[in-house]
N, C-alpha and C positions, 0 to 999 in steps of 0.2 A: 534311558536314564534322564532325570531331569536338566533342566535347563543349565548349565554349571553359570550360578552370576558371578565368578570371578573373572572369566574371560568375555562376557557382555560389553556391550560398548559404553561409552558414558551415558547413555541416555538411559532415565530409571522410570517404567512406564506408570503412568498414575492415573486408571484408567475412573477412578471416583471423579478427577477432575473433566476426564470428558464425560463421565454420565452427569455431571450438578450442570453443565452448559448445553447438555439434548435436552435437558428438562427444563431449562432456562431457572435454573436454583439460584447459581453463585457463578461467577464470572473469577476465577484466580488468575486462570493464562489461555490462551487461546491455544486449542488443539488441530494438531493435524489427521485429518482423515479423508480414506479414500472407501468406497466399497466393490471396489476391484482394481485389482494387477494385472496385466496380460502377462501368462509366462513368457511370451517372448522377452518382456523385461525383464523379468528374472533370469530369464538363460544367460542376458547379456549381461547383467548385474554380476551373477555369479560365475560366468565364463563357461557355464556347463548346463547340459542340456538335462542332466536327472536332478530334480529341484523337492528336497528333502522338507518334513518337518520343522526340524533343527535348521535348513534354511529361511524360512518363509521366519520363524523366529527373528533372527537375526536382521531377513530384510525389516521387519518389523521398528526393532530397533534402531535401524539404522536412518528408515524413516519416520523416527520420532515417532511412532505409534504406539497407541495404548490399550492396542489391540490384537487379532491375528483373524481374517478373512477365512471363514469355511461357508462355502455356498451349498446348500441341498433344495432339491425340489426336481419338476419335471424338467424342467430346461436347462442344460448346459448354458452359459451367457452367449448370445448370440447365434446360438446353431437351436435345427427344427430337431423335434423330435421325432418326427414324419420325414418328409421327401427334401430332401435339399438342392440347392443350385449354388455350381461352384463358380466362388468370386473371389477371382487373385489370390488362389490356395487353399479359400478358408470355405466351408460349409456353410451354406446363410439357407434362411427359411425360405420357401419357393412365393411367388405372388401370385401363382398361377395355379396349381395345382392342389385340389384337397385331399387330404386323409379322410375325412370325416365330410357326408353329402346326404347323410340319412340319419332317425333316428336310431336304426339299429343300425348301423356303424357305428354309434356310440355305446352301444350295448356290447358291440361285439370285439373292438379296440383293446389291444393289448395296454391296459393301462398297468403304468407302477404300481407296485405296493410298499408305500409308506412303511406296514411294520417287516416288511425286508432289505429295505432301502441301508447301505454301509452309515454307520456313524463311530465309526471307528476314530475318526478325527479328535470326537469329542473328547473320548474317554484317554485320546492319548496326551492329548494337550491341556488336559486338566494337570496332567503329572510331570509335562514340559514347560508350560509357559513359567518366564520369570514371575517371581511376586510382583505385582500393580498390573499386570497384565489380563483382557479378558478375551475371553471367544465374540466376533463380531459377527452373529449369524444372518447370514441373506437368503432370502426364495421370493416367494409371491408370485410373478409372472403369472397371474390369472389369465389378465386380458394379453397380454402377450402368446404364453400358450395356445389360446384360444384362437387367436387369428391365423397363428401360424401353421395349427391344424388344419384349418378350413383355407388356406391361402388367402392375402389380403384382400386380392381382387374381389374374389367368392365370399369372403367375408362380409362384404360391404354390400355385396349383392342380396345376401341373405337378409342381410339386417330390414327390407325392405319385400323379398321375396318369400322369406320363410324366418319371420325372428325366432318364433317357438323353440326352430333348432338353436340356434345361438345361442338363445337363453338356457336349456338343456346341457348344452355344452358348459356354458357357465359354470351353472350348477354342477359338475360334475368334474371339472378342471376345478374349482373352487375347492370342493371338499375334499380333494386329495392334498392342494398348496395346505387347505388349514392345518391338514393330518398332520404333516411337514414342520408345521409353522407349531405346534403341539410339543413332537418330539426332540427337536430343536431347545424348545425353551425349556424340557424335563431335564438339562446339563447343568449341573452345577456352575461349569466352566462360561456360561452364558450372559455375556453382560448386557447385550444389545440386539436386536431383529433391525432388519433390513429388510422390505417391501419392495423388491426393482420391476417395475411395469410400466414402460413406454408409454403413456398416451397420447401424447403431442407430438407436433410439428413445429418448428420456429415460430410460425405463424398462429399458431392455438391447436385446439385439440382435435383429436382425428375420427373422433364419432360426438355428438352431441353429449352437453351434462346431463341430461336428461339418461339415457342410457346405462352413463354409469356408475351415477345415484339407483338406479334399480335394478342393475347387477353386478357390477362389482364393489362398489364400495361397501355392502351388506358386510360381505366377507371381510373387508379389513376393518369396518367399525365392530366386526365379532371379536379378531385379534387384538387389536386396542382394547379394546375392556379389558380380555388376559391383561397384556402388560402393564398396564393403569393398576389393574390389582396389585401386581405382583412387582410395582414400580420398578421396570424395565423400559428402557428408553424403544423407542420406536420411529424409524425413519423410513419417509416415503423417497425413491427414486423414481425419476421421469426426465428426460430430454425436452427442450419443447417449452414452449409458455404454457404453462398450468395455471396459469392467475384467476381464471375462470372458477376455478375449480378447488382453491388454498382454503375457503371456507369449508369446504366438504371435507380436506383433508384434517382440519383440527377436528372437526367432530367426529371423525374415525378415530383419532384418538393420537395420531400422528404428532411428534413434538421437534419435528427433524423435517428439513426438506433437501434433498443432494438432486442436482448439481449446481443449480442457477445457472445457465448456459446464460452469458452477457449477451449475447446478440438475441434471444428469445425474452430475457426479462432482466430489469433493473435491480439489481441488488438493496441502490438506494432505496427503492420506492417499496420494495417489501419490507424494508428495517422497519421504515417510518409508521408502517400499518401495520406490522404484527413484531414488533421488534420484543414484547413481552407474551407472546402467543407462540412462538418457533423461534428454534434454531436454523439458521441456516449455513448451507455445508459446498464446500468446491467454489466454484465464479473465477477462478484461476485457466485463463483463457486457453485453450488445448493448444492454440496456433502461435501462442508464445513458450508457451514450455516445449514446443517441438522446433520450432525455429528462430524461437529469439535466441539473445545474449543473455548467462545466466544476471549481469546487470538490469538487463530488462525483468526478468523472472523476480528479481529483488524489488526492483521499483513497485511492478504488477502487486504484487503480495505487501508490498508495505500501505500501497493504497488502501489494498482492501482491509488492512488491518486498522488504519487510521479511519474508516468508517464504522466500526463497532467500538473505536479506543472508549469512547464513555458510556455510551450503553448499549445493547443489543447482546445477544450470544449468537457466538458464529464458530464454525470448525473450517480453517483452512484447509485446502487440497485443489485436483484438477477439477474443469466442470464438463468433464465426464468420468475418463479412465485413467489410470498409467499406461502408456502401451511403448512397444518397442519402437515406436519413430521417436520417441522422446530424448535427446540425451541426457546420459545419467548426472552427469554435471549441473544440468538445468535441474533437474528431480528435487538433488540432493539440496541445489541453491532456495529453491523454494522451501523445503524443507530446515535449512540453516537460518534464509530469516524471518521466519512466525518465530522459533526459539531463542533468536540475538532478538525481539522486539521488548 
């Protein structure tokens, strides 16, 4: 049944106003966003461990969002699609071990299939979400995918030993995300794409620009034209100083950049150089929403607000995830003041 907005929380989502601020249109209010939740926080949010539609809604509104997160592609967030090694519980991609060591391993790999793949999400949340609300769809993970098939170690090795493969791989991890990144935007419910693919390190980036001007960015400057057609906002994810590389990203087509990790990059010093060229999204330091005072969470957030108060477009949130070490208190503090500003 849909969304009943009579029991909704005050918050009345307006999600025009964050697509005129990814596009750097019109500036009304500064928006919050995140492009992912651990359910762990949600389990603890909600006190229960089966975490519904009609929940993820309401967490929505609760954190001021004018949106609702459905992730599709090859990669789960954070876990391999291949071989895993476990790390304090969780599933993580091996650095050691490859899937893929051969052309025909890549011939012969049980890849997805995009027109089998569930989107059941979409269609149901078209009929759920409140009015001002839209679907916030994420995938990408080309170059992520891709290493975590080959292991990083072997990855890196390859890049020097055998690129051919790599590049093969590319192409082939590539045209399935695009498949993805296709059917995704065929939802009516669709108001935004999300691109999440690691390339950096605090320090810079983890293979040369050179490399990924001539294989992956191909594939997201194909998607950017979609969305540019179809004026849909488009945001790149990455960890890491990308500064390197923010040129590359506007002419993919990219008008969004999440997370600005403070200790990888200056937030000031991108406003000042593309402050009419991107948005940018998160810079809300993960080590103060997990262990500050939600007073410090206020100050954090009021700073960063008082650096776009006269011009720039920015979307407040974390500058990476939500996750369960966070308290919900600090969340929600962050959250209460972008909307008291």
């Amino acid at each position: 049944m849909p969304f009943n907005e009579k029991e909704q929380f005050m918050y009345k989502p307006d999600f025009k106003n964050l697509k005129e601020n990814l596009l750097c249109m019109e500036k009304r209010s500064t928006p919050l966003i995140e492009l992912h939740i651990n359910n762990e926080f949600k389990q603890k949010f909600f006190s229960k461990n089966d975490i519904t539609l009609q929940d993820n809604i309401m967490l929505s509104l609760e954190l001021c969002h004018d949106f609702i997160i459905v992730s599709k592609g090859i990669l789960k967030p954070a876990q391999s699609i291949g071989k895993t090694t476990e790390k304090g519980g969780k599933l993580w991609a091996s650095e050691s071990d490859s899937i893929i060591n051969s052309l025909e391993d890549i011939r012969q790999y049980d890849w997805m299939d995009p027109d089998r793949e569930d989107f059941s999400e979409f269609v149901k949340l078209e009929n759920l979400m409140p009015e001002g609300m839209k679907i916030l769809a994420t995938g990408g993970k080309i170059f992520t995918a891709s290493w975590m098939l080959l292991g990083f170690n072997n990855f890196c090795m390859y890049l020097y030993e055998n690129e051919n493969l790599v590049k093969k791989l590319f192409e082939k991890v590539g045209s399935l995300q695009y498949r993805i990144f296709e059917k995704m935007l065929g939802f009516k419910g669709t108001g935004a794409i999300a691109a999440l693919d690691d390339i950096a390190y605090t320090e810079g980036l983890m293979v040369s620009a050179k490399f990924l001007r001539d294989n992956l960015f191909p594939w997201y400057e194909k998607m950017g034209k979609v969305c540019n057609k179809r004026n849909i906002p488009f945001i790149y994810h990455s960890d890491g100083d990308i500064s390197e590389i923010i040129d590359d990203l506007i002419n993919c087509g990219f008008n969004a950049i999440h997370p600005i990790e403070p200790k990888a990059m200056k937030i000031e010093n991108l406003k000042e150089k593309y402050s009419r060229k991107l948005c940018f999204l998160g810079n809300i330091e993960m080590d103060t929403l997990i262990r500050g005072t939600v007073d410090e969470v206020r100050n954090l957030v009021k700073k960063n607000l008082e650096i776009f108060a006269q011009d720039g477009f920015y979307g407040c949130g974390s500058s990476n995830t939500i996750t369960e070490a966070m308290p919900v208190e600090n969340v929600i503090a962050m959250c209460k003041a972008v909307r008291n500003m």
